[in-house]
N, CA, C and O atoms as a GROMACS GRO file, in nm:
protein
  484
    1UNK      N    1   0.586  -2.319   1.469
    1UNK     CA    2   0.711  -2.271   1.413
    1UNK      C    3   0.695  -2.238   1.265
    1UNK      O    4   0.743  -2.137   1.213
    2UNK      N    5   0.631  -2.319   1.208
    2UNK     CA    6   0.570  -2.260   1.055
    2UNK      C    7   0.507  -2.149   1.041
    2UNK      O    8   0.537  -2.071   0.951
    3UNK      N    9   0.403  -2.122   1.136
    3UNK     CA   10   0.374  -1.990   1.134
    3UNK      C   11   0.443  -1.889   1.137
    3UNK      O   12   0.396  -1.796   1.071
    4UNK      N   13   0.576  -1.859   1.208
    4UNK     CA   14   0.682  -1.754   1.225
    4UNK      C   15   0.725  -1.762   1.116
    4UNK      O   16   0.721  -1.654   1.057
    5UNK      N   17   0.771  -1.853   1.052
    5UNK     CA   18   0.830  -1.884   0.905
    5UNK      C   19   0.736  -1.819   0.785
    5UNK      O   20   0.760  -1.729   0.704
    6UNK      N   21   0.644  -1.882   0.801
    6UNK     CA   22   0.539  -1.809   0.725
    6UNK      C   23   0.543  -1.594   0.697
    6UNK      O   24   0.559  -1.506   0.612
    7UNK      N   25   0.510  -1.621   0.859
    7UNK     CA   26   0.513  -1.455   0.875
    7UNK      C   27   0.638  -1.380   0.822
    7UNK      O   28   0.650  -1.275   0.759
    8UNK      N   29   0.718  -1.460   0.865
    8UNK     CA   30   0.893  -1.373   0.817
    8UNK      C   31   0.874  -1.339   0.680
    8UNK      O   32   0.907  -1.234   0.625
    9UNK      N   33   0.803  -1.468   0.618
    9UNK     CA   34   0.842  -1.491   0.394
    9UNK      C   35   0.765  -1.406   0.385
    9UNK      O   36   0.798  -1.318   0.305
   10UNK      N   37   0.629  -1.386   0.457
   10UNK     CA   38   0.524  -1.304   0.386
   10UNK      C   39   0.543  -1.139   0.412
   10UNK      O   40   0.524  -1.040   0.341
   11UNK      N   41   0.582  -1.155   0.524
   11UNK     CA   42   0.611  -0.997   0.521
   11UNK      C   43   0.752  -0.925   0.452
   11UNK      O   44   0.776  -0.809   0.419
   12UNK      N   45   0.832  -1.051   0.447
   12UNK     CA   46   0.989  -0.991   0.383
   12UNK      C   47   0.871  -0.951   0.204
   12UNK      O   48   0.846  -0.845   0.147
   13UNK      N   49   0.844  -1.047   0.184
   13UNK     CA   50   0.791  -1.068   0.054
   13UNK      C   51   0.665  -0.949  -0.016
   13UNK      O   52   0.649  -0.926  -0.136
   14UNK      N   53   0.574  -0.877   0.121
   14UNK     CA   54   0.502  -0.739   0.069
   14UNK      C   55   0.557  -0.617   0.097
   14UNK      O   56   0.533  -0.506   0.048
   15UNK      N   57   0.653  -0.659   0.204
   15UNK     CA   58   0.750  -0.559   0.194
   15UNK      C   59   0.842  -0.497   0.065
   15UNK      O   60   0.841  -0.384   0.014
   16UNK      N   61   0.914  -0.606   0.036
   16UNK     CA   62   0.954  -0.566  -0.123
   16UNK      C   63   0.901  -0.539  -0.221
   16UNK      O   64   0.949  -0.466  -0.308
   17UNK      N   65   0.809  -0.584  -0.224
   17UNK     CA   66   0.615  -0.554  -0.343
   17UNK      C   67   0.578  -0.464  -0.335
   17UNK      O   68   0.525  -0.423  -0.438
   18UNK      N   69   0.578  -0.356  -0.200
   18UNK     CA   70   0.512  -0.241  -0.149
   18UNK      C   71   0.604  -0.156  -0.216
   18UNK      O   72   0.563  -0.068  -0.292
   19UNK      N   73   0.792  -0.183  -0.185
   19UNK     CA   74   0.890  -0.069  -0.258
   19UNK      C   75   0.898  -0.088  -0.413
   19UNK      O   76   0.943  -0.005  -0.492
   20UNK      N   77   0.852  -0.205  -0.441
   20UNK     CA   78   0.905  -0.234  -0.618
   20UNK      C   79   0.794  -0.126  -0.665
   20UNK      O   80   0.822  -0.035  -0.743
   21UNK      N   81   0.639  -0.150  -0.599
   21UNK     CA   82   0.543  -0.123  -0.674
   21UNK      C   83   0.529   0.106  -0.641
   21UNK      O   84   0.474   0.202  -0.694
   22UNK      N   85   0.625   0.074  -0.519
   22UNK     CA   86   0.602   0.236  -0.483
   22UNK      C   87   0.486   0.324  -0.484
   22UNK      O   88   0.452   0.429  -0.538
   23UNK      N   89   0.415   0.194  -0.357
   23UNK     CA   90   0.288   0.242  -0.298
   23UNK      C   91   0.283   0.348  -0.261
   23UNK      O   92   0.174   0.401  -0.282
   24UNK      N   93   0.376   0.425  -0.198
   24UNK     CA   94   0.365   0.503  -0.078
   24UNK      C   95   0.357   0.652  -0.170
   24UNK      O   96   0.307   0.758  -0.131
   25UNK      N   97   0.437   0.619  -0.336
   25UNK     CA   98   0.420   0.721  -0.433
   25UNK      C   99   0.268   0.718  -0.472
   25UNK      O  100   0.205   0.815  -0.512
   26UNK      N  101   0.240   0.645  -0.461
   26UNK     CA  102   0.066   0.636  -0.544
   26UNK      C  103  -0.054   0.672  -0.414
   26UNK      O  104  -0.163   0.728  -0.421
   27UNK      N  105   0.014   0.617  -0.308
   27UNK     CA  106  -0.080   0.700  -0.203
   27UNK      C  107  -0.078   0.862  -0.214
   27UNK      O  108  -0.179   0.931  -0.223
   28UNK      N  109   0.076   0.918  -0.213
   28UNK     CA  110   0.074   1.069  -0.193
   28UNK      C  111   0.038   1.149  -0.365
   28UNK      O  112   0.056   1.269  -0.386
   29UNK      N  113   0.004   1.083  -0.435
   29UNK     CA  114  -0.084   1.110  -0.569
   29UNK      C  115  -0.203   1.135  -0.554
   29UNK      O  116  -0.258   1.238  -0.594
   30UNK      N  117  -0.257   1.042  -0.495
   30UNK     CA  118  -0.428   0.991  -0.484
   30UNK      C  119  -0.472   1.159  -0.362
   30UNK      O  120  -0.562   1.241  -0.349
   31UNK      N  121  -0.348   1.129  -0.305
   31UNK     CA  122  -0.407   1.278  -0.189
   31UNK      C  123  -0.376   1.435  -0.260
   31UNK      O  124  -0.435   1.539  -0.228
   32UNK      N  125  -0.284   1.424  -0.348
   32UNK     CA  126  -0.253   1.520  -0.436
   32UNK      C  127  -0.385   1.523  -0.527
   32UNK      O  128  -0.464   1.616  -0.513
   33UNK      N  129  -0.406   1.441  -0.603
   33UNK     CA  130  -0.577   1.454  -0.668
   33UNK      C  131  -0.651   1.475  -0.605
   33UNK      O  132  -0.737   1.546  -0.656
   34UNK      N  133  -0.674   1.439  -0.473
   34UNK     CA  134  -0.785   1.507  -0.400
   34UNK      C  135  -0.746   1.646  -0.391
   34UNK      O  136  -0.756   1.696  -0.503
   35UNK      N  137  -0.714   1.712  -0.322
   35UNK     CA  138  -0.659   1.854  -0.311
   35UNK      C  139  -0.680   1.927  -0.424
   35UNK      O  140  -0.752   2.027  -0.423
   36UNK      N  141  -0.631   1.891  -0.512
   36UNK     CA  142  -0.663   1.961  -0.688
   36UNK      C  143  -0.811   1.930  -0.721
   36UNK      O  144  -0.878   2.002  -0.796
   37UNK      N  145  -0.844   1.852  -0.680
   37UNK     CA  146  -0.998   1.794  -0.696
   37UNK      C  147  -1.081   1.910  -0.624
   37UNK      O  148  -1.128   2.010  -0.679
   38UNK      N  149  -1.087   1.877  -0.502
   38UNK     CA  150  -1.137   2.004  -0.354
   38UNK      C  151  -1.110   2.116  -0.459
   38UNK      O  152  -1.197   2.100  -0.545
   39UNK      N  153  -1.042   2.208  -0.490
   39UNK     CA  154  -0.953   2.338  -0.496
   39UNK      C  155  -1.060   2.384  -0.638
   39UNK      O  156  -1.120   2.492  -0.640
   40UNK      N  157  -1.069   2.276  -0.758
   40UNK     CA  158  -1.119   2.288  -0.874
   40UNK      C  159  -1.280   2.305  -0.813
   40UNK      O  160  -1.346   2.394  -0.867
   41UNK      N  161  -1.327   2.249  -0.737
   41UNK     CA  162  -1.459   2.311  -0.694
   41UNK      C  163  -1.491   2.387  -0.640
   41UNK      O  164  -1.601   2.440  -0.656
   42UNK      N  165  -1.376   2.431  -0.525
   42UNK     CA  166  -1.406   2.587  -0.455
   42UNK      C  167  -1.349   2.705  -0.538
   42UNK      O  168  -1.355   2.824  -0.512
   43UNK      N  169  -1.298   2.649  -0.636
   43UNK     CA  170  -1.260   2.818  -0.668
   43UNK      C  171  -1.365   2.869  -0.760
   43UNK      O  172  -1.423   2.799  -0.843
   44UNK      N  173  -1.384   2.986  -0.741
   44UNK     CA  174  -1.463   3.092  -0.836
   44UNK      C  175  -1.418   3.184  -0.943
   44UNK      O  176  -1.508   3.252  -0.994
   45UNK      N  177  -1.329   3.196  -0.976
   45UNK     CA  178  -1.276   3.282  -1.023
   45UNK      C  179  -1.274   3.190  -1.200
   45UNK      O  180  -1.263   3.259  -1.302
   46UNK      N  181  -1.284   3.069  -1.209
   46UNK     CA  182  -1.284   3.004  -1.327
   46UNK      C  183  -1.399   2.961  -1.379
   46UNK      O  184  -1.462   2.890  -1.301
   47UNK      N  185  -1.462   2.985  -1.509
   47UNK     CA  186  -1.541   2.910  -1.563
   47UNK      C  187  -1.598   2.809  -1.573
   47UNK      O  188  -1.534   2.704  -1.566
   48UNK      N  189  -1.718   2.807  -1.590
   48UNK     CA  190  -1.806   2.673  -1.521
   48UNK      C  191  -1.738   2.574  -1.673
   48UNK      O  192  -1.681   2.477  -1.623
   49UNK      N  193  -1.731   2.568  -1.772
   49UNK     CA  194  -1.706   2.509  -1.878
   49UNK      C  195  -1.524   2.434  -1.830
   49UNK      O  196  -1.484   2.319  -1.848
   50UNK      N  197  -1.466   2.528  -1.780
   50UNK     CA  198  -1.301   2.471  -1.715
   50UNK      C  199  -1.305   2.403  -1.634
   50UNK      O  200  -1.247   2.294  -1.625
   51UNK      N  201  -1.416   2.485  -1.514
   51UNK     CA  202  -1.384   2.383  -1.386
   51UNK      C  203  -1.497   2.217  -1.433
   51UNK      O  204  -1.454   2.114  -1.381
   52UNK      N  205  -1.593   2.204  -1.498
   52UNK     CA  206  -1.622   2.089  -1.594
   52UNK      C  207  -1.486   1.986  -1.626
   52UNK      O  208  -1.451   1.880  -1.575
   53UNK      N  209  -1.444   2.050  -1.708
   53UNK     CA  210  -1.342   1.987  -1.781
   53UNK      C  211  -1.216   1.936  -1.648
   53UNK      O  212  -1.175   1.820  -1.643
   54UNK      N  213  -1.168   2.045  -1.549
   54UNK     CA  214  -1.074   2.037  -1.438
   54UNK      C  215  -1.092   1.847  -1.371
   54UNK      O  216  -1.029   1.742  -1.366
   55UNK      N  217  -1.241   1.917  -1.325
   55UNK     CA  218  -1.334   1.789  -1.248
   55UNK      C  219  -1.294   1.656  -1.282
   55UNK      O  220  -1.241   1.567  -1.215
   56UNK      N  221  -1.352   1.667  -1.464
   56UNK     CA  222  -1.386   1.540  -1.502
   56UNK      C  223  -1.213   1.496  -1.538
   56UNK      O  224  -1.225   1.374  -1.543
   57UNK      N  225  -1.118   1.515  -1.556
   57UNK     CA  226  -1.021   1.514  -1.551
   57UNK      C  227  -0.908   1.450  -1.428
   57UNK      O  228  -0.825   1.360  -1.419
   58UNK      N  229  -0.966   1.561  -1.344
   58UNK     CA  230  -0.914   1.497  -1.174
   58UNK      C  231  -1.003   1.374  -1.136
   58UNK      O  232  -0.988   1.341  -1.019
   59UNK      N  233  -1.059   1.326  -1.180
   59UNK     CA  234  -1.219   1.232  -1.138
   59UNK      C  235  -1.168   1.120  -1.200
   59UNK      O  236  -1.172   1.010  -1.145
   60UNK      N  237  -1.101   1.143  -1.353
   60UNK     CA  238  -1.047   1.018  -1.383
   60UNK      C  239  -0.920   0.985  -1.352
   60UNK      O  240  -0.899   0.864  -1.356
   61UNK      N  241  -0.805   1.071  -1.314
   61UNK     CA  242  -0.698   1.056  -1.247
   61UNK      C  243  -0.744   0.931  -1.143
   61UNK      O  244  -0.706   0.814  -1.148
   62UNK      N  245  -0.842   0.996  -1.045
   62UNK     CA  246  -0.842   1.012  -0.906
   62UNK      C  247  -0.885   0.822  -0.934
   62UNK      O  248  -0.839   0.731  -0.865
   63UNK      N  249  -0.971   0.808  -1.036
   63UNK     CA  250  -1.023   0.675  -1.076
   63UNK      C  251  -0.871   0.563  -1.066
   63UNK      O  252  -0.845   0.495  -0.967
   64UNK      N  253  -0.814   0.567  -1.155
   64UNK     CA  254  -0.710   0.510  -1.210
   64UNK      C  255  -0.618   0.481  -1.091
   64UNK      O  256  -0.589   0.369  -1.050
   65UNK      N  257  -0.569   0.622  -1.031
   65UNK     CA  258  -0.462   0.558  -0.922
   65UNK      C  259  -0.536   0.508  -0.815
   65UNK      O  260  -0.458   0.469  -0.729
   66UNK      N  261  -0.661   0.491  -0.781
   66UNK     CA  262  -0.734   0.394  -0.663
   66UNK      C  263  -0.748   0.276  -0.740
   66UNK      O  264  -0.748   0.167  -0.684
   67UNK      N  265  -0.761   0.285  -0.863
   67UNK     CA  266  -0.765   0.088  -0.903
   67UNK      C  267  -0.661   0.108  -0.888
   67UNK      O  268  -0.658   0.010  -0.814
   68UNK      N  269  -0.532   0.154  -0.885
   68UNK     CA  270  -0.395   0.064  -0.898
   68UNK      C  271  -0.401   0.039  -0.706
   68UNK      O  272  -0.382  -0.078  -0.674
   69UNK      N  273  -0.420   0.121  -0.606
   69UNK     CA  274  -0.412   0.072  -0.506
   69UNK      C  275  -0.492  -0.051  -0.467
   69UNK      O  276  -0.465  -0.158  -0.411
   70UNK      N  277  -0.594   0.002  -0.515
   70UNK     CA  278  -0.691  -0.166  -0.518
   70UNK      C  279  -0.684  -0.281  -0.543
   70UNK      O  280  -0.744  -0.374  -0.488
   71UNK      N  281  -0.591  -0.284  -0.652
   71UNK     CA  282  -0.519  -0.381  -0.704
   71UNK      C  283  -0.392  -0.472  -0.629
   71UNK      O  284  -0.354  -0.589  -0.629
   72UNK      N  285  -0.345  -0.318  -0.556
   72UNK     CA  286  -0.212  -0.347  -0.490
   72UNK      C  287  -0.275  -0.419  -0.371
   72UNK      O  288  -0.223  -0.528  -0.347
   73UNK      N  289  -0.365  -0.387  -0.300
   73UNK     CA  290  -0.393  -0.432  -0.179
   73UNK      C  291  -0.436  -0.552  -0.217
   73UNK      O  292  -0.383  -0.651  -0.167
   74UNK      N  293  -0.565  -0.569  -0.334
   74UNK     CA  294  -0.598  -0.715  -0.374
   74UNK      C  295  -0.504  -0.852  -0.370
   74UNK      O  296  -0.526  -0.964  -0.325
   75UNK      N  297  -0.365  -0.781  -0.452
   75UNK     CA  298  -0.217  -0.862  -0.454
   75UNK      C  299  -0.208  -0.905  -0.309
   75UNK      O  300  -0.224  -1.023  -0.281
   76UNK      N  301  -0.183  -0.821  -0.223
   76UNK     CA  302  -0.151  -0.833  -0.064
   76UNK      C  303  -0.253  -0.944  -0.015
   76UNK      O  304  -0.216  -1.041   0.051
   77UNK      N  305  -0.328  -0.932  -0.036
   77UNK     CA  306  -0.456  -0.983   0.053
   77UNK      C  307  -0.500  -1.163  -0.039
   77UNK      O  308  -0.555  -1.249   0.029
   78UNK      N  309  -0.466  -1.188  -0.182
   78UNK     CA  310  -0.423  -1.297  -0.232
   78UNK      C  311  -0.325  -1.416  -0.197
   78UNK      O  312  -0.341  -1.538  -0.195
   79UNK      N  313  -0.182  -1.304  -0.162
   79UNK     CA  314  -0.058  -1.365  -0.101
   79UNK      C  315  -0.046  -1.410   0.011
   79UNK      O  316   0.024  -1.503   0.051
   80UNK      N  317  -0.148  -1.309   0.090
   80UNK     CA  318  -0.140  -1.398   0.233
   80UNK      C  319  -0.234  -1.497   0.214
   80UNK      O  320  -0.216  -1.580   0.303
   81UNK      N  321  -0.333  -1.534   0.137
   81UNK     CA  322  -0.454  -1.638   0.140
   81UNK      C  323  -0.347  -1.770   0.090
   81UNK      O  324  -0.343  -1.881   0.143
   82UNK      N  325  -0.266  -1.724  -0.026
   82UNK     CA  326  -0.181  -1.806  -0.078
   82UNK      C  327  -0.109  -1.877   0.064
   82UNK      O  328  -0.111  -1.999   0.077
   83UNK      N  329  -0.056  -1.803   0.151
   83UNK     CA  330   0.068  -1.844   0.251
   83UNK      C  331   0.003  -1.925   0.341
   83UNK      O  332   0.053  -2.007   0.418
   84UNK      N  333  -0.160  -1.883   0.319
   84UNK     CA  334  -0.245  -1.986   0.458
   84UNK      C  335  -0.321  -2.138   0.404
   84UNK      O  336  -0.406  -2.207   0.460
   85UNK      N  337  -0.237  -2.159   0.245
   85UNK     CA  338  -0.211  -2.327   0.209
   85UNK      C  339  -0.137  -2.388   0.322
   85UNK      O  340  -0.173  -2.484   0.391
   86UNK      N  341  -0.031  -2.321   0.330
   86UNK     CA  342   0.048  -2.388   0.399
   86UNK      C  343   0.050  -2.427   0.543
   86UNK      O  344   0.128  -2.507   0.594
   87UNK      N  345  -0.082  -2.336   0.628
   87UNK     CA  346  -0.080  -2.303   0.766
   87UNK      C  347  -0.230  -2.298   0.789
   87UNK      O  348  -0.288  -2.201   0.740
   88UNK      N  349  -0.301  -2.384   0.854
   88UNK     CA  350  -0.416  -2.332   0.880
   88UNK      C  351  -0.455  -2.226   0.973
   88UNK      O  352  -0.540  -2.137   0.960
   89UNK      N  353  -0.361  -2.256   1.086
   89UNK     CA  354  -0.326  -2.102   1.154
   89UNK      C  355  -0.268  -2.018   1.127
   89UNK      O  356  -0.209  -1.975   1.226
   90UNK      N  357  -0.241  -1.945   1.008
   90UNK     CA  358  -0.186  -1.892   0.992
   90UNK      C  359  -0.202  -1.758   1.023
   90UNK      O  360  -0.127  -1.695   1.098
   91UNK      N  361  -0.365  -1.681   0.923
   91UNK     CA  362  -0.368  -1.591   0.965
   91UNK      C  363  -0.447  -1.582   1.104
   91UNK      O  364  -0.492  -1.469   1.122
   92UNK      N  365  -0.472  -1.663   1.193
   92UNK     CA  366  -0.485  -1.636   1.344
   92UNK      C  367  -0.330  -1.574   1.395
   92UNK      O  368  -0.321  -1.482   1.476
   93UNK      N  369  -0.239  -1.625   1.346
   93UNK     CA  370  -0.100  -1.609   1.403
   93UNK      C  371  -0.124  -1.414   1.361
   93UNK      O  372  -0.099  -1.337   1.454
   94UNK      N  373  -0.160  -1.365   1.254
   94UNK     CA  374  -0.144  -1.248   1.156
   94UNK      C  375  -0.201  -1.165   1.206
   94UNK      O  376  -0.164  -1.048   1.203
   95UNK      N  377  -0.365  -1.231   1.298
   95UNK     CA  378  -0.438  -1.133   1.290
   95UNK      C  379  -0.412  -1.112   1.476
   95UNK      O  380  -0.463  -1.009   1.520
   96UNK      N  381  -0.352  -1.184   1.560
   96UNK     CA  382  -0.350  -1.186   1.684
   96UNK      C  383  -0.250  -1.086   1.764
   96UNK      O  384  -0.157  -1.033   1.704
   97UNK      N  385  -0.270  -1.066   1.885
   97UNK     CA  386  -0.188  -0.971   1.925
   97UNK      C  387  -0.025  -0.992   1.935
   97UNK      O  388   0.057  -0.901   1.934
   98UNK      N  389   0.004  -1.135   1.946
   98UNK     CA  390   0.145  -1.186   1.905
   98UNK      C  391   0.178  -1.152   1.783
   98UNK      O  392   0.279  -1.087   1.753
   99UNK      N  393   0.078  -1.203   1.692
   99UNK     CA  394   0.148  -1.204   1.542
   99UNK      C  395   0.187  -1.032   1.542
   99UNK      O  396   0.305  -0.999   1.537
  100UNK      N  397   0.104  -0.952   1.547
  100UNK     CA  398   0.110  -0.794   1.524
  100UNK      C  399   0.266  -0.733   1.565
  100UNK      O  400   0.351  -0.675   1.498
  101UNK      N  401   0.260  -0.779   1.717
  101UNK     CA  402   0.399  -0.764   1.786
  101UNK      C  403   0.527  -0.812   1.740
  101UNK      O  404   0.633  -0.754   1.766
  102UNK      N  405   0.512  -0.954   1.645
  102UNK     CA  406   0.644  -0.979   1.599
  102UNK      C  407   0.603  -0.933   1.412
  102UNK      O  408   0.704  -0.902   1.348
  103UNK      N  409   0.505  -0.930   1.354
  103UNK     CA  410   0.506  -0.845   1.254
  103UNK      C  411   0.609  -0.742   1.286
  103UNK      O  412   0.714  -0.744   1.222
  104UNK      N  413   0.587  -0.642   1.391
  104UNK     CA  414   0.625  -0.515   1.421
  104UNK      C  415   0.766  -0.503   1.408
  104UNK      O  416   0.831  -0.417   1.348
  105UNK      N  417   0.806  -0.616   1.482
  105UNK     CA  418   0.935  -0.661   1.532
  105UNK      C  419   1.010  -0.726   1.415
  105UNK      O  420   1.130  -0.700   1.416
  106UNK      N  421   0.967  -0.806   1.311
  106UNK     CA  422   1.055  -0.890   1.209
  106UNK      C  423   1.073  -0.706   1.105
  106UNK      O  424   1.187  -0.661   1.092
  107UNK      N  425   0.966  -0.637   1.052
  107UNK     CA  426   0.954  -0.516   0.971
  107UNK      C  427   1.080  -0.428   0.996
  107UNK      O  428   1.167  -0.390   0.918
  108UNK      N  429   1.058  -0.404   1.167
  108UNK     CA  430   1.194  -0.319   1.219
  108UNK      C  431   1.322  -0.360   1.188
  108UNK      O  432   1.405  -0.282   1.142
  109UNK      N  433   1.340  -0.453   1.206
  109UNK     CA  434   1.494  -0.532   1.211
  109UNK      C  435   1.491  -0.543   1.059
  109UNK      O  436   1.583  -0.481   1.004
  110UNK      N  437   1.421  -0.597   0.990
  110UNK     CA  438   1.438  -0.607   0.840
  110UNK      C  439   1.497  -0.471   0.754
  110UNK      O  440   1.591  -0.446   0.678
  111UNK      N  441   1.379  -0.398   0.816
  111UNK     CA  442   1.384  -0.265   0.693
  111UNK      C  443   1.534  -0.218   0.782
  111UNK      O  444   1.618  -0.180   0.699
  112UNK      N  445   1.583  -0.211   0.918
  112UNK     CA  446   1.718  -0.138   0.950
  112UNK      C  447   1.850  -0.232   0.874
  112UNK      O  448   1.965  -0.189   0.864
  113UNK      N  449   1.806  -0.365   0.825
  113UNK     CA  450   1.911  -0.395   0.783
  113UNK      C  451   1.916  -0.386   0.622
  113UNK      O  452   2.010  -0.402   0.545
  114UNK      N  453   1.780  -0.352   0.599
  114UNK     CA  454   1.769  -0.314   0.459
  114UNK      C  455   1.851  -0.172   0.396
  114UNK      O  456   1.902  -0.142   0.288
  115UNK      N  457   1.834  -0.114   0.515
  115UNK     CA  458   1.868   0.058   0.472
  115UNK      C  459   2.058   0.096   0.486
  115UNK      O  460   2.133   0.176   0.430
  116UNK      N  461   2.080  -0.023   0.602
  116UNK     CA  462   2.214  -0.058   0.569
  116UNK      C  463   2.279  -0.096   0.484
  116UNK      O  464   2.388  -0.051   0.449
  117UNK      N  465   2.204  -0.213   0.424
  117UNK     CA  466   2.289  -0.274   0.314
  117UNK      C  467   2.240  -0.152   0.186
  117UNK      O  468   2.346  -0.123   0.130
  118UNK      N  469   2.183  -0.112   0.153
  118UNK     CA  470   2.163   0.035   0.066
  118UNK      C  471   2.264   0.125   0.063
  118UNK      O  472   2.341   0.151  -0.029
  119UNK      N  473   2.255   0.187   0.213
  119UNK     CA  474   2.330   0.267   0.234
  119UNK      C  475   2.507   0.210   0.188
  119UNK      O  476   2.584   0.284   0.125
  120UNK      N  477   2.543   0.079   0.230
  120UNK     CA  478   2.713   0.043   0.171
  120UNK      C  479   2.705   0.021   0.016
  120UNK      O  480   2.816   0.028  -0.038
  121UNK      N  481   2.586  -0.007  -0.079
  121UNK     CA  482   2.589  -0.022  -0.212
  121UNK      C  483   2.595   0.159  -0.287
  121UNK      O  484   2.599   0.175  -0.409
   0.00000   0.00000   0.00000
């Protein structure tokens, strides 16, 4: 029963971490730098001295927002080590085909009552 408990805090808890930190913005960045990245090497029409400069430019973008995901996931992957003080089964419960299924299941019901209470504020 601790384990369900567990699972509920931890996922209510990267769930909100994932929207505070607005992963899902820094993912569709990282794919936006790629694309501008790709594009700055196939095109021809620009100078080897620009597309230099384009590169090294998109290269350090492309740097920066993967440490911040790296970081983000590091956080994730800390918190649950943190939650498995409390549970030695814990992440068996996390990593098993039950846990996945009520992961699935606590996420759904959460985020629909999340988007409700949004939606009346």
């Amino acid at each position: 029963m601790i384990d369900q408990l567990l699972l509920i805090i931890s996922l209510i808890t990267i769930y909100e971490f994932i929207k505070y930190i607005k992963l899902k913005d820094l993912i569709y960045l990282n794919l936006n730098i790629y694309k501008k990245f790709i594009k700055a090497i196939i095109l021809k029409n620009i100078t080897d001295y620009r597309k230099e400069k384009l590169i090294f430019s998109y290269a350090r973008k492309l740097f920066f927002v993967s440490i911040k995901i790296l970081a983000i996931i590091l956080a994730i992957l800390i918190l649950m080590s943190f939650f498995r003080i409390f549970s030695n089964t814990f992440l068996n419960l996390v990593f098993s085909t039950y846990g996945i299924f009520e992961m699935i299941f606590v996420f759904l019901i959460y985020h629909k009552f999340r988007v409700k209470i949004n939606a009346k504020l």
